[in-house]
N, C-alpha and C positions, 0 to 999 in steps of 0.2 A: 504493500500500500504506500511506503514510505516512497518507492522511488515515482508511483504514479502521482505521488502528491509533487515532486520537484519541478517539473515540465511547471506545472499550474502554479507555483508559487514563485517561479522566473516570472510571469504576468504580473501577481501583485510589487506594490512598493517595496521599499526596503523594509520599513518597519513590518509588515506581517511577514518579511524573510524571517527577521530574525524572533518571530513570536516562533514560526516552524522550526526554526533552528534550538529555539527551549523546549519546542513538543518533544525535540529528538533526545534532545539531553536530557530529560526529565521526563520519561516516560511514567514515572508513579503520578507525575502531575495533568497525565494526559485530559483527566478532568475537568479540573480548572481551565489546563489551554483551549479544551473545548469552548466554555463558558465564555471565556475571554475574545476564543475565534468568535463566539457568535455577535460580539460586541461591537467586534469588526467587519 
């Protein structure tokens, strides 16, 4: 899933780069980054 999310996260800005790039590092938080994607 992770690499089909890269393609579509080149699209967005830099800031949700790097909110993907804490989904990656912080999978126990994958929740929160949810919550937080959906804010964005």
């Amino acid at each position: 899933m992770t690499q089909a999310q890269e393609p579509a996260c080149e699209q967005v800005p830099k800031i949700h780069k790097t909110v993907f790039k804490i989904r990656f590092d912080m999978p126990l938080n994958i929740t929160v980054s949810d919550n937080v994607f959906g804010f964005l």
